[in-house]
C-alpha positions as CSV (number, residue, x, y, z in Angstrom):
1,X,-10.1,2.5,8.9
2,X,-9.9,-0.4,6.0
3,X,-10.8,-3.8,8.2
4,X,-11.8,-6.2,4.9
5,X,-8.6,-8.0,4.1
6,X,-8.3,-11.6,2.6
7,X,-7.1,-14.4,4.0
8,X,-3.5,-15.1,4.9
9,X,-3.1,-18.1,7.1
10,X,-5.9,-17.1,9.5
11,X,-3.0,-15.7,11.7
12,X,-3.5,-11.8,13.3
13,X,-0.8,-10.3,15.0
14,X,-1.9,-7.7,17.0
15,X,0.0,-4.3,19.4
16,X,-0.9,-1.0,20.6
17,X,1.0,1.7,20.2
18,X,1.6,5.3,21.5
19,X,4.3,7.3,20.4
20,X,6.4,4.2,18.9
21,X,7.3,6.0,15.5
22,X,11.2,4.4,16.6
23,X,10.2,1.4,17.1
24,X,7.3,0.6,14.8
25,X,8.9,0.1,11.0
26,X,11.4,-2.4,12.7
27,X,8.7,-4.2,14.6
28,X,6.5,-4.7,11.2
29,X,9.6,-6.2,9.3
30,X,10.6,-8.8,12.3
31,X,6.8,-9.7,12.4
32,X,6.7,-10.8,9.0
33,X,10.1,-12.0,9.0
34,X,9.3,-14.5,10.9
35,X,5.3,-14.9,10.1
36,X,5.1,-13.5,6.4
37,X,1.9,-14.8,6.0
38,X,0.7,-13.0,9.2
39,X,-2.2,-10.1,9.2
40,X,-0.7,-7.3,11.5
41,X,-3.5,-5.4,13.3
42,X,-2.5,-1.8,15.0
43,X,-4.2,0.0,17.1
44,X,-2.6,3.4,17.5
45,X,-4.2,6.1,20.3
46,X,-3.7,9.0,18.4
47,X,0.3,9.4,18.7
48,X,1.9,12.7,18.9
49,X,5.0,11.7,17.5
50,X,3.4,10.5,14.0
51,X,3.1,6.9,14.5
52,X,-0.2,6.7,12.8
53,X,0.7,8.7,9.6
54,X,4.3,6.3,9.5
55,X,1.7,3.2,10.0
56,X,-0.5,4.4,7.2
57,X,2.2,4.7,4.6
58,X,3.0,1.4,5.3
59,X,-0.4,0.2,5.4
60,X,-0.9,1.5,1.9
61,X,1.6,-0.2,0.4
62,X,1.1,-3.6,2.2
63,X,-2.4,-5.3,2.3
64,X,-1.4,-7.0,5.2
65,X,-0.9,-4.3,8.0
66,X,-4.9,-2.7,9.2
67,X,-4.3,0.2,11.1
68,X,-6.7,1.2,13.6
69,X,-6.9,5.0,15.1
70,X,-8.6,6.2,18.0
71,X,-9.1,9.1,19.2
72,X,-7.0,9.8,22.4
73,X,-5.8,7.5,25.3
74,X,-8.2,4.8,25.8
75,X,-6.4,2.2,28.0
76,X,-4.3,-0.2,26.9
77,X,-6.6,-3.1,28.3
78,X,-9.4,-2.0,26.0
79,X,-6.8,-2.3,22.8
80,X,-6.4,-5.5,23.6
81,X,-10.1,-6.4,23.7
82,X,-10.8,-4.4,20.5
83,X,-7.8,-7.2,18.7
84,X,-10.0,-9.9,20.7
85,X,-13.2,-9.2,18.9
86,X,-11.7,-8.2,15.6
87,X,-9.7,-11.6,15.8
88,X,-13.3,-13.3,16.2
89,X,-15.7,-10.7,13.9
90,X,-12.6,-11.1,10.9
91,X,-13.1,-15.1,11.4
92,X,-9.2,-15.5,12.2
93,X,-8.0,-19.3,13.8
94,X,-5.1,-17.5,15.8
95,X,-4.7,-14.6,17.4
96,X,-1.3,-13.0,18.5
97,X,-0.7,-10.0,20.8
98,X,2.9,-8.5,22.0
99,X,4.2,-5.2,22.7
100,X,5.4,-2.7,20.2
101,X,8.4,-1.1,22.0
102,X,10.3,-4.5,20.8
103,X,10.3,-6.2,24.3
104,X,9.2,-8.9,22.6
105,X,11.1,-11.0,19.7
106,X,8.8,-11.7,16.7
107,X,11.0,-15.3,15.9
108,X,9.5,-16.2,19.5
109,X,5.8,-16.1,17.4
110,X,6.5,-19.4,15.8
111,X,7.0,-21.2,19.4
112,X,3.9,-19.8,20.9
113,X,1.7,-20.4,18.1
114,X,3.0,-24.5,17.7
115,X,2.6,-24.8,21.8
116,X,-1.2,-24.0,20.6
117,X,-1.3,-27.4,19.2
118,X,-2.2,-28.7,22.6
119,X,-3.9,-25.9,25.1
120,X,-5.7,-22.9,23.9
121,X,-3.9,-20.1,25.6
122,X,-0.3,-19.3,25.3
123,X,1.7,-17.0,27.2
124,X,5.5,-16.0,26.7
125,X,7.0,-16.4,30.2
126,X,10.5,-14.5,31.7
127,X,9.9,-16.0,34.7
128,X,9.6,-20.0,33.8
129,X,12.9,-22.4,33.4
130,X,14.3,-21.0,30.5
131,X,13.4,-17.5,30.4
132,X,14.6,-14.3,31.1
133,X,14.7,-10.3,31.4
134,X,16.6,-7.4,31.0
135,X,14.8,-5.5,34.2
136,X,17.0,-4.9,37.1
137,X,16.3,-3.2,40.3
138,X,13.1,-2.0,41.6
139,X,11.2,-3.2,37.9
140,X,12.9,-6.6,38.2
141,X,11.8,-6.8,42.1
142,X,8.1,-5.3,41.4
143,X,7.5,-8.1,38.4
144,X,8.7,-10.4,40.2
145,X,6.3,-9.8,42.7
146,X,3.4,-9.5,40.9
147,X,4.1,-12.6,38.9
148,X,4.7,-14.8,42.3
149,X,2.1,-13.2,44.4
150,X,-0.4,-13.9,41.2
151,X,0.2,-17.9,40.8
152,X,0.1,-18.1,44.5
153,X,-3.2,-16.2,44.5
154,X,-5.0,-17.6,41.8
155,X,-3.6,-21.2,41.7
156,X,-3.0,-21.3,38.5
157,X,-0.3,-23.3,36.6
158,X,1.6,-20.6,34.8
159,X,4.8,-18.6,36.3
160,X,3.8,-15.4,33.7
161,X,0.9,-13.1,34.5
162,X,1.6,-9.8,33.0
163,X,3.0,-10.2,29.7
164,X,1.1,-8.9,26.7
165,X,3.0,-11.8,24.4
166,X,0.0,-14.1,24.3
167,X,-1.1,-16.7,21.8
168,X,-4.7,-17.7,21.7
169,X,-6.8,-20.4,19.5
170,X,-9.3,-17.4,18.7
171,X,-12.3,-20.2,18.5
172,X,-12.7,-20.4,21.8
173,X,-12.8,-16.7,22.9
174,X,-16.5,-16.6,22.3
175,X,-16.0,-19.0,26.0
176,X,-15.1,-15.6,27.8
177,X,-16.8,-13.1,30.0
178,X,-15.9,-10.0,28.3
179,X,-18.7,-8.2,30.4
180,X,-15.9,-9.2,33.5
181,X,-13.2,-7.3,31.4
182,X,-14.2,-4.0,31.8
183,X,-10.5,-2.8,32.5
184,X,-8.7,-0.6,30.3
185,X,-5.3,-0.7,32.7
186,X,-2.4,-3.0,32.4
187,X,-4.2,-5.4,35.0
188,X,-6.0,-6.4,32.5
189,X,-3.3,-8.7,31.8
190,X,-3.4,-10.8,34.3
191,X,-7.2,-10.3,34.4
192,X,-7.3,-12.5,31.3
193,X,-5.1,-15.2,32.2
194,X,-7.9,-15.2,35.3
195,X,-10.9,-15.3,33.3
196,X,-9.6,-17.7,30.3
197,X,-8.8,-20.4,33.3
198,X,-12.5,-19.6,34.2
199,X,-13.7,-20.5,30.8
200,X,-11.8,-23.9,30.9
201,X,-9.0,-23.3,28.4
202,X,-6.0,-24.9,28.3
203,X,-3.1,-22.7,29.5
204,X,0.6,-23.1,28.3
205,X,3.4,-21.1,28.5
206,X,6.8,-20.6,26.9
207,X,10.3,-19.2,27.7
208,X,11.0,-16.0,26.6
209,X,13.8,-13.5,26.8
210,X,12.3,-9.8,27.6
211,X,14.6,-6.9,26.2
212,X,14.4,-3.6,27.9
213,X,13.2,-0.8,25.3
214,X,15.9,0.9,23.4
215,X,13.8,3.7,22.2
216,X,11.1,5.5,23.6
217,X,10.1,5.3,27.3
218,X,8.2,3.2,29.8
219,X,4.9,4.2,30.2
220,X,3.7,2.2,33.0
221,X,2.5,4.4,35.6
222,X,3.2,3.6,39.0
223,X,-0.5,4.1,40.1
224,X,-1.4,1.2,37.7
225,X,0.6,-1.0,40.6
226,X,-1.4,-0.4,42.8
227,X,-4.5,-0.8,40.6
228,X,-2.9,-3.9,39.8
229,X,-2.7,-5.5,43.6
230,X,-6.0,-4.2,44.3
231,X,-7.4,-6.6,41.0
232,X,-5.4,-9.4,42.2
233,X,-7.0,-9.4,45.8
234,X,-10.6,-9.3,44.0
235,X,-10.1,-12.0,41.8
236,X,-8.0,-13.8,44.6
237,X,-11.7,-12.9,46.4
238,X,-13.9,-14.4,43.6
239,X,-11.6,-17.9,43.7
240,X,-11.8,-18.2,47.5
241,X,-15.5,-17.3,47.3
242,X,-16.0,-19.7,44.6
243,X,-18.6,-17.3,43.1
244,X,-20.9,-18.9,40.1
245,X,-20.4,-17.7,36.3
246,X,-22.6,-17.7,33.7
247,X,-22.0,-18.8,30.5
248,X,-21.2,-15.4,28.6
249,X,-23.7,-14.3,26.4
250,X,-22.1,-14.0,22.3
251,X,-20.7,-10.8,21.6
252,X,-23.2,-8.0,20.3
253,X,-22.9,-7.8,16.8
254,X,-24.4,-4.0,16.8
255,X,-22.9,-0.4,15.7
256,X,-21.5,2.0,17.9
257,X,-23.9,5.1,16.9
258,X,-21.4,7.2,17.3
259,X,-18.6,6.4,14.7
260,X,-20.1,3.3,13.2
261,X,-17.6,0.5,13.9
262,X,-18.7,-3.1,14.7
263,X,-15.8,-3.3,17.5
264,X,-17.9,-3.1,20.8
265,X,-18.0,-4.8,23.6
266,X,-20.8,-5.4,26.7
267,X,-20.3,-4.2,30.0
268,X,-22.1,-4.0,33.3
269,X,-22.2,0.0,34.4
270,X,-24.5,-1.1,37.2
271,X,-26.3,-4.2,38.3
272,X,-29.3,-4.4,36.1
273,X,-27.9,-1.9,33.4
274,X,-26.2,-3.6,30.6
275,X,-24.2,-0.9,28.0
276,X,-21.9,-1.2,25.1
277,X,-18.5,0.9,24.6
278,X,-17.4,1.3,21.5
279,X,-13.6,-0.1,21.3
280,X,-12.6,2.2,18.8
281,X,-14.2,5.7,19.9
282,X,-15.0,4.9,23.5
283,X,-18.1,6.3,23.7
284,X,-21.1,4.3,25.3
285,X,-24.8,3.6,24.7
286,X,-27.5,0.9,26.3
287,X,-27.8,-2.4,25.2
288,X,-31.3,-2.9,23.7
289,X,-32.6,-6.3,24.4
């Protein structure tokens, strides 16, 4: 893994993939079509289908494109912490993240980065005046859902919960709880949003238009719904409640001692007992104080 790379604009766009060799190569050239100066940062679980080895031909020909492997499945939640604290460790100003199955339209980068001028957290929304998607039936009526039942919950001003096409000034994620994050599932999503409004940034949103894959397939289990409701009733809980935070401690700047990578984060396994997992590996060891 190759994680030195100079400067080019301070801008990192960030996605996870799994088994996107279709999709991938396409991605990369709309990215920097519309953000050449953009850093592209990849995370790929150990694809099957030869994503990785397609991503590290490209890589080596392109000083702009880091390529991250881990070993297996480690939740797509933890991907995007590991571009969270590379974004801050690497000393990048903004941060990108958007899926790789081209959902998302790289010319809709420019909009969410400029709508950073005035909040600190941007979101690409379907659901806003303006936007749209290409979901119909049961996924239309199940996002739908989730989206509404999460402003309604949480209170918060934003009509987009569970999109990974975000835009964030990366300066102020030092503010936020990563200890609080400790979720590796697609509710992490909306888990941010949560925790960012927490943390007092600014949130702002913009329309997009979501496109339905044309390669590959959905891999949102249907479990991961109901994982999903059950995290929006706790953190519905925590607002109702109106329970204290405490201002995050900085990320630990430590090794994992099992593959050496700087890309961990702190988490709670029980009260009392603070650990580190290692982003890139996923294995775990205890803080030392």
């Amino acid at each position: 893994m190759q994680t030195e790379r100079q400067d080019a604009g301070r801008l990192l766009v960030f996605t996870a993939t799994y088994n996107e060799r279709d999709n991938v190569q396409g991605l990369i050239a709309d990215i920097w079509g519309a953000v050449p100066q953009a850093h592209i940062l990849i995370v790929d679980d150990n694809s099957p289908d030869g994503t990785g080895a397609l991503l590290d031909e490209i890589a080596a020909g392109d000083q702009r494109l880091i390529v991250v492997h881990r070993p297996g499945k480690l939740g797509l939640g933890t991907a995007h912490q590991l571009a969270m604290v590379f974004a801050i460790r690497k000393g990048y100003d903004t941060l990108v993240t958007m899926d790789a199955d081209l959902s998302h339209d790289p010319r809709d980068i420019p909009r969410l980065v400029a709508k950073l001028e005035h909040a600190d957290f941007v979101t690409g929304s379907r659901y806003m005046p303006g936007g749209s998607c290409d979901y119909s039936g049961y996924r239309i009526f199940v996002s739908q859902a989730a989206n509404a039942a999460a402003r309604i919950l949480l209170r918060l001003p934003l009509h987009e919960f569970t999109t990974s096409f975000r835009a964030f000034r990366v300066a102020r994620l030092a503010d936020v709880d990563f200890v609080k994050m400790h979720n590796s599932g697609y509710s992490f999503f909306m888990e941010t949003v949560y925790r960012l409004h927490q943390a007092g940034f600014r949130l702002g949103e913009v329309p997009i238009h979501f496109r339905d894959r044309t390669a590959g397939v959905s891999k949102i289990p249907r479990l991961e719904i109901v994982r999903g409701m059950r995290k929006l009733m706790h953190l519905a809980s925590s607002r109702f409640l109106r329970r204290a935070m405490a201002r995050p401690s900085p990320q630990p700047a430590v090794a994992c001692i099992s593959c050496g990578s700087d890309l961990v984060s702190e988490f709670a396994a029980e009260p009392g007992k603070r650990m580190l997992k290692c982003l890139v590996c996923g294995s775990t060891q205890p803080l030392s104080d």
